[in-house]
DOMARVEX-554990 format. One record per residue: x, y, z of N, C-alpha, C in turn; residue in one letter. Coordinates in steps of 0.1 Angstrom, whole numbers, plus 2048, in hexadecimal, padded with zeros to 3 digits. Each point is the difference from the previous one (the first is absolute). Layout:
XYZXYZXYZa...
//
This chain:
CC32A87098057F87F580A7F5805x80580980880C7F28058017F4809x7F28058047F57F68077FB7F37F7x7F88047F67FE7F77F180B7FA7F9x8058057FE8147FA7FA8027F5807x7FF7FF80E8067FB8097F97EF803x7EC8087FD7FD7F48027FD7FA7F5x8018087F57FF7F67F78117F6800x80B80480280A7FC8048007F3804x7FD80380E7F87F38097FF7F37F9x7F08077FB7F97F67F58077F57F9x80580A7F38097F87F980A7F6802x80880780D8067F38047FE7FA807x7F98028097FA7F78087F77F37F7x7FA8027F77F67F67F78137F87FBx8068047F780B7FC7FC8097F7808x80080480D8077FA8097F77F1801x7F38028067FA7F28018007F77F1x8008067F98007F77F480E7F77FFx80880880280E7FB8017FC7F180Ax8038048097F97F780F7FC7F67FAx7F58027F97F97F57FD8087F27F4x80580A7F980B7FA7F380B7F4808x80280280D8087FA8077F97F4808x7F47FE7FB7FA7F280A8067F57FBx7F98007F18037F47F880B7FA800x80B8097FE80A7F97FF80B7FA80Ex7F480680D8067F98087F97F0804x7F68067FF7F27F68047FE7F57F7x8057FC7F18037F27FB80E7FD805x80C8008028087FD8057FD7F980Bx7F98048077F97FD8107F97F2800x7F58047F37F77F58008007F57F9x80F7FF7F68057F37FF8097FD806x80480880E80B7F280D7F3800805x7F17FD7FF7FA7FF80A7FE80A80Ex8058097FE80080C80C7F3804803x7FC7F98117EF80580180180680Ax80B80780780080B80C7FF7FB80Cx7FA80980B8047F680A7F080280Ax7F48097FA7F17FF8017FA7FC7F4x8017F37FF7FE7F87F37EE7FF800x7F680180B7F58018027F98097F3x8078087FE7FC80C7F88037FC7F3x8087F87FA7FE7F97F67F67F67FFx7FA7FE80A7F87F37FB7F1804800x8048108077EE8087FF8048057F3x8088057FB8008067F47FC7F57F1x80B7F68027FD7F77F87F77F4802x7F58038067F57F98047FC7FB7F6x7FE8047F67F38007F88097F27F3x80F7FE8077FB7F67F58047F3804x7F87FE80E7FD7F480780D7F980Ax7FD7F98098097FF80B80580A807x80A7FE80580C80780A80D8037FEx8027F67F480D8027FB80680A7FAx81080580380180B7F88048027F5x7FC80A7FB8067FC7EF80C802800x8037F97F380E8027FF8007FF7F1x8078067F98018067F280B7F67F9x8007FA7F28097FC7FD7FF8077EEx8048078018028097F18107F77FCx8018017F48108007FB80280B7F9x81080580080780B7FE7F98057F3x7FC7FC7F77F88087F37F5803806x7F67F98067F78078077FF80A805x80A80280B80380C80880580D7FAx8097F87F680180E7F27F88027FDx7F57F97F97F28057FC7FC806806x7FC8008107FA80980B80480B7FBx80B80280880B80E7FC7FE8097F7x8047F87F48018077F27F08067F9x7F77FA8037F48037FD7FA80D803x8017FE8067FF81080B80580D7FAx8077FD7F480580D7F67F87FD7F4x7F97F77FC7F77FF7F67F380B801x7FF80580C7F780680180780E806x8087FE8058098108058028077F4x8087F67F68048087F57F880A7F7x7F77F87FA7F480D7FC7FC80B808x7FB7FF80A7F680780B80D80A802x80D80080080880D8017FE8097F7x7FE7FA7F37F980A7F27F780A801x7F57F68077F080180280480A80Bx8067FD80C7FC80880E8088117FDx80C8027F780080F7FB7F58027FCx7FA7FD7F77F88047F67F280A809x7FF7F380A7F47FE80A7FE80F807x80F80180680480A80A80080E7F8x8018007F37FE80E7F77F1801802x7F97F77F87F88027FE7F2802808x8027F780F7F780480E808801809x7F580280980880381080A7F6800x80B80780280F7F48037FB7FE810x7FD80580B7FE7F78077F57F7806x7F88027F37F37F480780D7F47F3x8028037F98087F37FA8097FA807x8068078058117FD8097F77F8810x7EF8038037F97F880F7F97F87F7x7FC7FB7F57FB7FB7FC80F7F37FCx80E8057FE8067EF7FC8027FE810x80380680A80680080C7ED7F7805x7FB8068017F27F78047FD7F17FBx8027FC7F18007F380080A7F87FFx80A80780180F7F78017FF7FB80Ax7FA80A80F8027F980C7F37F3801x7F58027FA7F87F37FF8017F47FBx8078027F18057F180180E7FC805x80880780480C7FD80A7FC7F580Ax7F18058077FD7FC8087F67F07FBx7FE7FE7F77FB7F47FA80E7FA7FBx80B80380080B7F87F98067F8803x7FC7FB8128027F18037F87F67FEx7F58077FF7F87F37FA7FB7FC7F6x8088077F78008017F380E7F47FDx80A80580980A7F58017FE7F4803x7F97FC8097FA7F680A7F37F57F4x7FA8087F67F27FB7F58107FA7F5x80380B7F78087F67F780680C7F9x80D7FC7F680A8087FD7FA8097F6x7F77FA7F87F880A7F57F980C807x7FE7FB80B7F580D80980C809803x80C7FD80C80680B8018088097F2x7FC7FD7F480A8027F77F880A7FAx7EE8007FE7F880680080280E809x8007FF80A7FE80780B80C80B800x80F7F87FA80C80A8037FD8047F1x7F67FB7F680280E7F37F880B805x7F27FB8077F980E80380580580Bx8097FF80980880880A80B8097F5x8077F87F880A8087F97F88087F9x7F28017F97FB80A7FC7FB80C809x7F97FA80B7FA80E80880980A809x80F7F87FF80F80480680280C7F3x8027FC7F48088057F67F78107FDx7F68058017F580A7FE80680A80Ex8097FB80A80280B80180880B802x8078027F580180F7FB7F780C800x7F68008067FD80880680280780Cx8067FA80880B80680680D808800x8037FE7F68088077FB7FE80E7F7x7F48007FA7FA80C7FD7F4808808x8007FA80D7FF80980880F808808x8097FC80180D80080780280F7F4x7FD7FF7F48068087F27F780A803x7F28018047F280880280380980Dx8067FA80A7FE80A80F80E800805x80D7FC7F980E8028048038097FBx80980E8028098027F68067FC7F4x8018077F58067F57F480B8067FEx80980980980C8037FB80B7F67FFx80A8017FD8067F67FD8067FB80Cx80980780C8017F88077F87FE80Ax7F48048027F57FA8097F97F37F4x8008017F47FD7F57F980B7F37FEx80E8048058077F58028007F880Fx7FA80B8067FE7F980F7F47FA804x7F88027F97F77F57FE7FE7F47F7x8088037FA8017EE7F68097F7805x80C80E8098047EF8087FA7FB80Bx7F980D8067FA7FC8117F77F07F7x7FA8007F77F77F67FD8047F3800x80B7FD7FA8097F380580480080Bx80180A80B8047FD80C7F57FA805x7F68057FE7F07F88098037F07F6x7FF8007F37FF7F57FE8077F7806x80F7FF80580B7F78027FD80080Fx7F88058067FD8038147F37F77FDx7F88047F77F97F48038017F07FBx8098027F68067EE7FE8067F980Dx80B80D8078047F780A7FA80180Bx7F78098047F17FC8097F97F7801x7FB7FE7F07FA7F27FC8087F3807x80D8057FF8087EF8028037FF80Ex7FC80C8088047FD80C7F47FC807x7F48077FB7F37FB8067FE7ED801x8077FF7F37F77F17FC80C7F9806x80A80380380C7F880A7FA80080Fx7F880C8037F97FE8117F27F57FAx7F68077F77F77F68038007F17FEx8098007F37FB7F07FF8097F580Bx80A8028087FF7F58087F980480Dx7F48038017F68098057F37F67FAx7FE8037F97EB7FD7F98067F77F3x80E7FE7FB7FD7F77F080180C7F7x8017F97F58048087F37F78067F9x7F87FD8057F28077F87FD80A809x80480780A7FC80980C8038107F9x80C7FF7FE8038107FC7F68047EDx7FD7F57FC7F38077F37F7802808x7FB80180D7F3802806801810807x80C7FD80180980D80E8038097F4x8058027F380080B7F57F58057FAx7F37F47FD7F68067FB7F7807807x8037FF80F7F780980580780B806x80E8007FC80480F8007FF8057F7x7FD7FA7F27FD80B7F17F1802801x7F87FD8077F0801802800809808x80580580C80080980B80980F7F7x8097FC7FA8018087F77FE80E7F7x7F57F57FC7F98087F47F4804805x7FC7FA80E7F980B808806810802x80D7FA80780880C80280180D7F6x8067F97F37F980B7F57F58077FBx7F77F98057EF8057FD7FD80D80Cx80B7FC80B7FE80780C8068107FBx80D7FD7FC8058097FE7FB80F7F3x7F87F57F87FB8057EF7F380980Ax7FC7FE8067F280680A804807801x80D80680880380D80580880C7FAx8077FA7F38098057FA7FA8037F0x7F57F47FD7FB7FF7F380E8017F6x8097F58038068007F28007FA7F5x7F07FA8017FD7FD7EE7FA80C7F7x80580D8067F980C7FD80F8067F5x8097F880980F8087F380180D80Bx8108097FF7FF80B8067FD80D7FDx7FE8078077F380C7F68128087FAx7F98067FD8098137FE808802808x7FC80080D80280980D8097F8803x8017F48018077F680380F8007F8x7FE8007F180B8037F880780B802x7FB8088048058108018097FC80Dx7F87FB8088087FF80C80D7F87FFx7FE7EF7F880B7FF7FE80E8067FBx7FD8087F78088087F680680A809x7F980780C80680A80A8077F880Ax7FB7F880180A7F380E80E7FE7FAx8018007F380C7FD7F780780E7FBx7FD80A80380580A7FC8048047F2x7EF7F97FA8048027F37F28057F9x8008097F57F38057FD8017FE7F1x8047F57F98017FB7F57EF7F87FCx7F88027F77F47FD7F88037F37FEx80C7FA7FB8057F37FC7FF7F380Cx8018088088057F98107EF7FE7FEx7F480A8027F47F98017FB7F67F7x8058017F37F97F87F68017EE7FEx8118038078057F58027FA7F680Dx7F68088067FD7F980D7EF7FF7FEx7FC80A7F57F47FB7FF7FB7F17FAx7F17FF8007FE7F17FA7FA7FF7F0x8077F67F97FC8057F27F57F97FBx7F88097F57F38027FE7FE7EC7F8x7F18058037FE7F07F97FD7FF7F4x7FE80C7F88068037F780C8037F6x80C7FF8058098008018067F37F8x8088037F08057F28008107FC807x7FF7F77FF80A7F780880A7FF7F3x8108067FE8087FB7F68067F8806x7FC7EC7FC7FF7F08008128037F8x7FF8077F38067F77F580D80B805x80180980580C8118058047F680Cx7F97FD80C8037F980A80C7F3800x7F87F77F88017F27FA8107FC7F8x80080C7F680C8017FA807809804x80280680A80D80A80480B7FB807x80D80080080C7FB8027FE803812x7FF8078008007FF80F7F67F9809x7F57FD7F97F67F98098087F27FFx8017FD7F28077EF7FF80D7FF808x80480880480E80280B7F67F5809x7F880C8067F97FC80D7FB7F3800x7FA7FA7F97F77F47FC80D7F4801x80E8047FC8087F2801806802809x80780480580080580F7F47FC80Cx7F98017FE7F47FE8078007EE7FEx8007FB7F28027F280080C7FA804x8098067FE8107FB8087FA7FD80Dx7FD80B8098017FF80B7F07F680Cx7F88027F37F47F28058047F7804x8067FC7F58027F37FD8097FA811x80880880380C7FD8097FB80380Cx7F680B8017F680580B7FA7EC802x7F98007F77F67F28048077F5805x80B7FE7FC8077F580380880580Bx80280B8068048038137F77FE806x7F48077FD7F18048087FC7F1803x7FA7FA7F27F37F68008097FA803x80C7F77FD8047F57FE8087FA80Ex7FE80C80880D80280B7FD7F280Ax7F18008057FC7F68048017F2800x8008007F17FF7F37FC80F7FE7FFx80A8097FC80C7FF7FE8087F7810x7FA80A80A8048028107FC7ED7FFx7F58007FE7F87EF80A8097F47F3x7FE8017F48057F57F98107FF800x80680C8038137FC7FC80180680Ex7FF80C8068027FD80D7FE7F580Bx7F67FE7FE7FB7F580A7F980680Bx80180D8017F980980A7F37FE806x7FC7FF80F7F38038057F48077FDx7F78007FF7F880A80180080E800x8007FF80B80280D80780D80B7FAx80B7F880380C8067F87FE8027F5x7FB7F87F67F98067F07FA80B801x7F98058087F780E80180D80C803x8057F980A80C80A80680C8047F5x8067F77F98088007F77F98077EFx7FC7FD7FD7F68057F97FC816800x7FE7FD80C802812804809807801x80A7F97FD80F80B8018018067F3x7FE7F87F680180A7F17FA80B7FFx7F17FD7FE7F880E7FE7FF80B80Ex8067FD80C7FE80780C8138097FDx8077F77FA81080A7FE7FA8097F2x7FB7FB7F97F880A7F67F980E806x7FE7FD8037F280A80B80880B808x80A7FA80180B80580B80D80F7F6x8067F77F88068087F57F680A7F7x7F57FE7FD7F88097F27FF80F80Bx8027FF80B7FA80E80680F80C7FEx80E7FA8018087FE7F880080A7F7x7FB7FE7F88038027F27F7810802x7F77FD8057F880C80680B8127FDx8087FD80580780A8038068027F3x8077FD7FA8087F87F07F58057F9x7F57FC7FB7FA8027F27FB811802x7FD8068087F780880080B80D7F5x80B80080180780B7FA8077FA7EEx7F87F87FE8037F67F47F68047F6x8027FC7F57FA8027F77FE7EF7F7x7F17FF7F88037F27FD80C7FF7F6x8058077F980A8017F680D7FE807x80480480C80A80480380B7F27FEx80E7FD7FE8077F58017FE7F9812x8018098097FD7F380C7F87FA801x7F08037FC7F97FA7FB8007F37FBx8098007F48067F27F88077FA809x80680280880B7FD8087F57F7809x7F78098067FA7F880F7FD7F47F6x7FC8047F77F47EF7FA80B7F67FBx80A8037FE80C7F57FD8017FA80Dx80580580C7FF7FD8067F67F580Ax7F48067FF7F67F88068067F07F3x7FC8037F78017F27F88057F5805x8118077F880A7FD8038017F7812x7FC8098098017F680B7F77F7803x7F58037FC7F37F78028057F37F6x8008007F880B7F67F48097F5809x80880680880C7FC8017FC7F7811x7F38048077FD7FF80C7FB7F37FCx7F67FC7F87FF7F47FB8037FA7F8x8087FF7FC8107FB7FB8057F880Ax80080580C8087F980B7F77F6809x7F08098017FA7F48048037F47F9x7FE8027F17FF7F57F580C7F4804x80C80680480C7FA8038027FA80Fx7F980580880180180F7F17F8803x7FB7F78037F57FC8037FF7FC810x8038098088027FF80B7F8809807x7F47FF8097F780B80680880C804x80D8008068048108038048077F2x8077F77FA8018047F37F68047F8x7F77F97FD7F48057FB7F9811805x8007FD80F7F880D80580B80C7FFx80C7FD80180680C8018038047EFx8007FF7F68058067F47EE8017FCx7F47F67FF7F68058017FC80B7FFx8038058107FE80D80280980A7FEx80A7FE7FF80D8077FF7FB8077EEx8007F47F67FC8057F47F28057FDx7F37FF8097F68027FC803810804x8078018118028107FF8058087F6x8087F97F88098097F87F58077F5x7F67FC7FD7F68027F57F980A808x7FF8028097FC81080880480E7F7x8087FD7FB80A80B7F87F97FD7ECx7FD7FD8037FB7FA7F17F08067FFx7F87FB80E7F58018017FD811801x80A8078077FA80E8048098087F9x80D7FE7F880680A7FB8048007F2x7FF7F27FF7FD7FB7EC7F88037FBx7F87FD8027F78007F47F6805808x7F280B7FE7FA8048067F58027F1x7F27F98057F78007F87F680F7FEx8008048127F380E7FF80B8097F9x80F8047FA8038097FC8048017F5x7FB7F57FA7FE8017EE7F48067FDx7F97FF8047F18047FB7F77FF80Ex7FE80C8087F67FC80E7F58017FEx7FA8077F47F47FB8017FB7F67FCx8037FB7F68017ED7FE80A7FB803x8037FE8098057F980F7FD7F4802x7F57FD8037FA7F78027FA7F87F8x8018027F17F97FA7F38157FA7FBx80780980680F7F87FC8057F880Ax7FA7FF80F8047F88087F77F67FFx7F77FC7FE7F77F97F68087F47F6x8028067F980A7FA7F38067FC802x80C80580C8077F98018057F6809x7F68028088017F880D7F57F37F9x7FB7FC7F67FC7FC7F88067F97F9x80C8047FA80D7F47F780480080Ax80580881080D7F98077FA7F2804x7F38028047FD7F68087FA7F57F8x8017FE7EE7F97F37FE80F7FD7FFx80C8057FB8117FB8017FE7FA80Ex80180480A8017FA80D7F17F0801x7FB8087FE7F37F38008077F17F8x8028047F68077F57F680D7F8808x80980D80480C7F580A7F97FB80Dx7F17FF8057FF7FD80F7FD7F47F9x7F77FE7F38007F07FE80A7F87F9x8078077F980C7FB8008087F9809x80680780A8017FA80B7FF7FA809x7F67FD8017F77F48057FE7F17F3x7FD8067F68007F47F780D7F77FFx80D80D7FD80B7F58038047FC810x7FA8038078067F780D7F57F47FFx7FF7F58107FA7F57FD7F5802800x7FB7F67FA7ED8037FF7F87F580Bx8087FD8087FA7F880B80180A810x7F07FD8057FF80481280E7FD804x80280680D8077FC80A7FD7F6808x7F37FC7FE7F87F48008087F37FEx7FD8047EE8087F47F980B7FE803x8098067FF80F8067FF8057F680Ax7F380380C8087F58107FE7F67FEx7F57F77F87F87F77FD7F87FD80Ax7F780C8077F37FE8077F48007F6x7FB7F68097F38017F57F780D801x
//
């Protein structure tokens, strides 16, 4: 069994991690391709962008609403499909759903420059059906509920391990596309991520062959877990079995309970402020920094990589906690409260060390918020995944709404215009 645990383990985050990866092209790769940035084997741009005549290389001129549009779009279709992808993961194999978003995310990832390259309606297209085949999967997460432990502190140590992969692959993402693109051009790392989410989901097919975990864990398996834990509680198995498809779903018990809506604004507080460190960092780094390339990838990775760094942290802290307990309250004030105050200063300080250091300084502090505030699988673990659904669903149209915001009030002209190049 602990063989199975392990790889389904793997799986999960491993698929999680490249998705991440991939979340971090965009927002390096338009920055890039409105200073004109074509790398330094430019040949490969002009095989790639053959097809739409000459030699020349493209060069993108979006204005700042556009670019918000890019961006923001992208949750027009995430937002629902987190609904849909709990639902999905109850009701079939969670992980042919969880290789099935991981499989065509990485395909049109890999169509997304020349989707940028044809015209802004196409890429805008493209980032809603990415934000949909992204958002379905929570199925991962009810496999994590299916073959982990569900005691409480082995179920706190897995909901934070899960942000730790996520924030390792943001700043993976940013460090990859900082080596490739002054390397192959800006369009190089959507070619170099979608065919690691394709190799992928081989890998899981590989693994499902030998372990068969669209089979769920038998008895034997449960029993075993329950004696690994030193515990022979009936509850402990029920809680880790999978529920019937029969079975109704309480929508309206879920929906209205004080504590899920804790989670859900909380969850939106911290979107919102997530997107505008993560997505925005780039664009932040190249338009008011003034920063290179390359340094944008590099600067860019210190927030989610000091994130990554602290949440293991906390590791040690939550496991003897209870969700009720006052420190509890305590960590999540704190994450806020400093994440608040971290950009605050950037807001005041528009100066690249400034920026990168409270950045990250405040996006760490949300580490404490993320793994010991508020915890979704221990309100309800077997709909888990139907309330991380929901809510990762309002956090993220709140955050979606400030990424165009933000963009709409800054200028609406290229860096093009701005210099008065034609």
């Amino acid at each position: 069994m602990a063989k199975k645990s392990a790889a389904v383990a793997c799986l999960v985050f491993g698929g999680l991690f490249l998705q991440y990866m991939m979340r971090t092209t965009i927002t390096v790769a338009i920055p890039a391709a409105l200073e004109e940035y074509h790398g330094l084997y430019t040949d490969m741009e002009d095989v790639f962008f053959r097809w739409r005549g000459g030699t020349s290389k493209l060069v993108l001129n979006y204005t700042q609403l556009e670019v918000g549009a890019i961006f923001g779009t992208f949750y027009i279709g995430y937002i629902p499909s987190r609904l849909l992808g709990g639902h999905l993961a109850l009701r079939f194999s969670a992980l042919r759903v969880f290789q099935v978003s991981l499989l065509v995310t990485s395909l049109l990832h890999i169509w997304a420059p020349v989707a940028l390259a044809f015209h802004v309606s196409v890429i805008i297209i493209i980032r809603i059906l990415r934000g949909f085949t992204e958002g379905i999967r929570p199925g991962g997460f009810t496999l994590l509920v299916e073959w982990l432990p569900s005691f409480t502190a082995d179920r706190a140590r897995i909901i934070t391990t899960v942000p730790i992969v996520m924030y390792l692959g943001f700043a993976a993402g940013f460090f990859i596309n900082s080596m490739f693109l002054p390397l192959f051009g800006w369009f190089s790392p959507f070619a170099l991520f979608g065919i690691f989410g394709i190799l992928g989901t081989v890998v899981i097919e590989t693994f499902n062959c030998v372990y068969h975990i669209t089979d769920g864990p038998t008895e034997d398996d449960l029993k075993d877990m329950v004696t690994r834990r030193k515990s022979s509680t009936t509850e402990s198995l029920k809680m880790n079995g999978r529920i019937s498809s029969n079975t109704p779903i309480p929508w309206r018990a879920m929906m209205t309970s004080p504590a899920v809506l804790s989670v859900m604004l909380c969850e939106a507080v911290l979107k919102c402020g997530q997107h505008l460190a993560l997505l925005y960092a780039p664009t932040i780094f190249s338009q008011v920094g003034k920063r290179a390339i390359i340094e944008i990838g590099l600067l860019s990775m210190a927030s989610p990589l000091l994130v990554a760094l602290i949440l293991p942290i906390t590791l040690v802290i939550i496991p003897g906690l209870k969700l009720t307990d006052p420190p509890r309250k305590i960590f999540n004030t704190i994450g806020f409260f400093g994440f608040g105050t971290g950009l605050m200063v950037v807001a005041m300080k528009p100066q690249y060390i400034w920026m990168t250091m409270f950045l990250a300084v405040g996006l760490g502090m949300t580490a404490f918020s993320i793994a010991a505030g508020f915890n979704l699988m221990e309100i309800a673990p077997q709909y888990g995944t139907i309330i991380r659904g929901a809510s990762a669903a309002f956090g993220t149209a709140v955050g979606a709404f400030g990424i165009i915001l933000y963009l709409w009030a800054g200028s609406r002209k290229t860096r093009r215009q701005a210099s008065g190049r034609s």
